[in-house]
C-alpha positions in Angstrom: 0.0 0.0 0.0 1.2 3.3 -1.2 1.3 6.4 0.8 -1.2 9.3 -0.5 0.4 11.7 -2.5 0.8 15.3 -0.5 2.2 18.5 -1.9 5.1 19.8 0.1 3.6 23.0 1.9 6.4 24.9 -0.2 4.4 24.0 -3.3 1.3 24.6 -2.1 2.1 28.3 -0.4 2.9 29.1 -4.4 0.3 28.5 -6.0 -2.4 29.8 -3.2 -3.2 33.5 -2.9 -2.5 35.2 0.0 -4.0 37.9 1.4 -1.9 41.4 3.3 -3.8 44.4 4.6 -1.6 47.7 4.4 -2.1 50.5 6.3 -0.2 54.0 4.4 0.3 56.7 6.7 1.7 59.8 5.4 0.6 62.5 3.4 -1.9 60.2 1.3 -5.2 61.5 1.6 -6.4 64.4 -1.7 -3.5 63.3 -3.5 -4.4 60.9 -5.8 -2.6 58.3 -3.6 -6.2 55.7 -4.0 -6.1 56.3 -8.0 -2.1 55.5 -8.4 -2.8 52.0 -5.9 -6.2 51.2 -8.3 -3.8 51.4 -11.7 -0.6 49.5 -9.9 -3.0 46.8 -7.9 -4.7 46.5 -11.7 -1.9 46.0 -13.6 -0.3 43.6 -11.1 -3.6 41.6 -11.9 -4.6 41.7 -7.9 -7.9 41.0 -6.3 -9.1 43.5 -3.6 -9.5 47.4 -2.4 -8.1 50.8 -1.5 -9.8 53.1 0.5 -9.5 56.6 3.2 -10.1 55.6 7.0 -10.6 58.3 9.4 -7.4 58.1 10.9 -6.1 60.1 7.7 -4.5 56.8 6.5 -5.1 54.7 3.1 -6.3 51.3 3.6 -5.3 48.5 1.4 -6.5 45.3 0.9 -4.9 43.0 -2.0 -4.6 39.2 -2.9 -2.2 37.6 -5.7 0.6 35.9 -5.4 4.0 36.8 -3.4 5.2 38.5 -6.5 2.7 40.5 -7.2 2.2 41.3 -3.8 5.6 41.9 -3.3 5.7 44.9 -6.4 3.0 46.4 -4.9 4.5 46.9 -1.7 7.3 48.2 -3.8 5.0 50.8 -5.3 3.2 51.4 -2.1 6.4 52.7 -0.3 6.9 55.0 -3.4 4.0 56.4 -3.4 2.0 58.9 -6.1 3.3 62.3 -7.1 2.5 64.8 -4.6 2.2 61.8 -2.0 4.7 61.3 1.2 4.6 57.6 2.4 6.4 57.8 6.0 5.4 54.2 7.0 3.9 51.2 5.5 2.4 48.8 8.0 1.8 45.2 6.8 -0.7 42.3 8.4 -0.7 38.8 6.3 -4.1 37.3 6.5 -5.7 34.2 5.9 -6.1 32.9 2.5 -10.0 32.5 2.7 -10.1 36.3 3.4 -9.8 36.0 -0.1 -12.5 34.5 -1.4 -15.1 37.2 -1.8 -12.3 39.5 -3.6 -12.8 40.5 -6.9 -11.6 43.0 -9.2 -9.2 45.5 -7.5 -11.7 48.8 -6.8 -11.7 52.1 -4.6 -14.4 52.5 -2.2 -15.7 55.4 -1.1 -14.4 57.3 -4.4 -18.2 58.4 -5.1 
């Protein structure tokens, strides 16, 4: 009798989404800061939102893969023209957070 086959939890962390919540503070709110994370989340092909809290922060919630994920934190320390990113705070979440994503949209832009 044969063992069942498993995938190696290496393997299987590649090809499932995960999930990180950002939190921008900085100078990030009537800049444009939402519309320049919509176009680079889009482009990167990720699942999820951007939004203003209260706090005067940008909110930013994103599924894809590690690489992708990884580029937009790239972009997300950048920031937009006319933007000052002074810290980028950074929760991973579980993967079934997920599952209700779709298309990367701003809310509260209306």
């Amino acid at each position: 009798m044969t063992a069942p086959c498993r995938t190696p939890r290496t393997l299987r962390h590649l090809t499932l989404p995960m999930v990180l919540h950002f939190i921008i503070r900085g100078r990030v709110q009537g800049v444009g800061f939402r519309w320049f994370v919509h176009r680079e989340a889009a482009e990167l092909g990720l699942r999820g939102w951007v939004r203003n809290n209260d706090a005067g922060e940008v909110e930013v919630l994103a599924a894809g893969s590690p690489e992708q994920l990884a580029a937009l934190r790239t972009e997300l320390h950048k920031g937009s023209r006319g933007s000052r990113v002074d810290a980028v705070i950074e929760h991973e979440l579980i993967e079934s957070e997920a599952e209700n994503l779709e298309a990367f949209q701003i809310q509260g832009a209306w």
